[in-house]
C-alpha positions as CSV (number, residue, x, y, z in Angstrom):
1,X,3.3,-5.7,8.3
2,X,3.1,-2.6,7.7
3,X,5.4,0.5,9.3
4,X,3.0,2.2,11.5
5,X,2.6,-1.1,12.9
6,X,6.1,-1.7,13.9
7,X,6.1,-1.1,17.6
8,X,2.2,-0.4,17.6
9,X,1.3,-2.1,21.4
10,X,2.9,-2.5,24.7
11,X,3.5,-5.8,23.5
12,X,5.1,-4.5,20.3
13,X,7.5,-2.3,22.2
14,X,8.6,-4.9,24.4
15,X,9.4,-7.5,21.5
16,X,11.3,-4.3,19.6
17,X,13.3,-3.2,22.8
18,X,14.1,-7.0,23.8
19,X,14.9,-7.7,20.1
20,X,17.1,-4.5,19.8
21,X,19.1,-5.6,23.2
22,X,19.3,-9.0,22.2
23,X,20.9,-7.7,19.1
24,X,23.3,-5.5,20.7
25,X,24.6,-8.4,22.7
26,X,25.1,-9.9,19.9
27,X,27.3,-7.3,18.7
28,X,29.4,-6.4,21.1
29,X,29.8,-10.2,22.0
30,X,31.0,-10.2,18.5
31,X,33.4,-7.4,18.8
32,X,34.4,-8.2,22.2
33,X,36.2,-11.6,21.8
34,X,38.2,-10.4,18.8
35,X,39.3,-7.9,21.0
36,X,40.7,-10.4,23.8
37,X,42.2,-12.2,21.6
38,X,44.6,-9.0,20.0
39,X,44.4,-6.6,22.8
40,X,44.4,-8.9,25.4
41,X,46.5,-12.6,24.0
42,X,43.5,-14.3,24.1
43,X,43.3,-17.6,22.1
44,X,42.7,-17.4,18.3
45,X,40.1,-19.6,18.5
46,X,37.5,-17.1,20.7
47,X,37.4,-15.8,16.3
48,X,34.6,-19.2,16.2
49,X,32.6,-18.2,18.6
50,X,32.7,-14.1,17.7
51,X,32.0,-15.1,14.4
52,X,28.6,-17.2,15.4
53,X,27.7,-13.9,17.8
54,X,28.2,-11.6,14.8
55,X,25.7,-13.7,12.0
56,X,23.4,-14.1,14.7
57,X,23.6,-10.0,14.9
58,X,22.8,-9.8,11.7
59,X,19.7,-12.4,11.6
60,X,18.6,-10.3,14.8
61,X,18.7,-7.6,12.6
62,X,16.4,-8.8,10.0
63,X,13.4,-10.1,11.8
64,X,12.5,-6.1,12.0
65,X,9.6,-5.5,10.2
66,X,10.4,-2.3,9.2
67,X,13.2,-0.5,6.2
68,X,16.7,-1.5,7.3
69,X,17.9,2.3,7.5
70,X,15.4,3.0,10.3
71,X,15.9,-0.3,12.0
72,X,19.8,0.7,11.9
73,X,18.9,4.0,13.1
74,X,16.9,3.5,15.9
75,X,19.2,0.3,17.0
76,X,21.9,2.6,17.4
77,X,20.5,4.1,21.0
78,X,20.0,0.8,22.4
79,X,23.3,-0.3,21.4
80,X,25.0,2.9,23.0
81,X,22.5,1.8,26.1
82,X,23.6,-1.8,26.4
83,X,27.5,-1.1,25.8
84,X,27.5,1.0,28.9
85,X,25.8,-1.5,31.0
86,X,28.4,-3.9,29.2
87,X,31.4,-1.7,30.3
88,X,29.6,-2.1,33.7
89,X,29.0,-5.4,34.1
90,X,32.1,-7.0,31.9
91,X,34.9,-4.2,32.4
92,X,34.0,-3.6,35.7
93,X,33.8,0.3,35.1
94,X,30.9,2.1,36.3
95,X,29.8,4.4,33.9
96,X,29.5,8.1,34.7
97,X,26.4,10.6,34.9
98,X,27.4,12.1,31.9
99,X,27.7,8.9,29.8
100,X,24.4,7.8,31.3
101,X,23.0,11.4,30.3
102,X,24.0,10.5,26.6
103,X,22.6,7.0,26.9
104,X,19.5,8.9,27.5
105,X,19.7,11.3,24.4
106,X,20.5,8.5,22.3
107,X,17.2,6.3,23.3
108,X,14.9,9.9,23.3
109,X,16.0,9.9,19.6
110,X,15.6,6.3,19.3
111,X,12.2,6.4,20.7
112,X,11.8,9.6,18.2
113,X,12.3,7.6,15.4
114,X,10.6,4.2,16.5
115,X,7.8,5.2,17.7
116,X,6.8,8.4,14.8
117,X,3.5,8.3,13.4
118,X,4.0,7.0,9.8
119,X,1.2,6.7,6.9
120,X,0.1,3.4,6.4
């Protein structure tokens, strides 16, 4: 598949935004238990399970058609998106105007660079 098919439809957009939250859940999940269990005196073994969230990040990661550097670079905004919905939901801190105003610069430029016209 070429890159200037990478989003390409509705459809295409939808599979590369759910893919791209999917992914970030994956990494934050990840992150997150590690955390709990040294900030927090959580058990060692939440390690298993953050370990399984963080290879499935990286599988998530590969089923983007498109070169690694701009799937990175464009996952970025979504993952700045879903981590404030995460402190939202899981820390129980609602997220300012001002971080939701830089959620929305980060996906303008992710959209900038998913959805550019490329050459085929």
């Amino acid at each position: 598949m070429s890159e200037a098919v990478w989003v390409g439809s509705l459809g295409g957009l939808l599979k590369t935004a759910g893919l791209f939250v999917a992914t970030a859940v994956a990494e934050i999940v990840g992150c997150y238990l590690p955390w709990l269990w040294l900030k927090q005196g959580g058990s060692a073994w939440l390690l298993l399970p953050a370990a399984a969230s963080l290879v499935a990040f990286v599988w998530l990661l590969t089923l983007h058609p498109a070169a690694a550097g701009r799937v990175y670079a464009a996952y970025g905004g979504v993952y700045v998106a879903v981590a404030m919905v995460w402190l939202w939901l899981v820390d129980g801190l609602r997220p300012t105007a001002w971080e939701w105003a830089g959620v929305a610069v980060c996906l303008c430029g992710m959209a900038i660079i998913a959805l550019a016209p490329r050459p085929v």
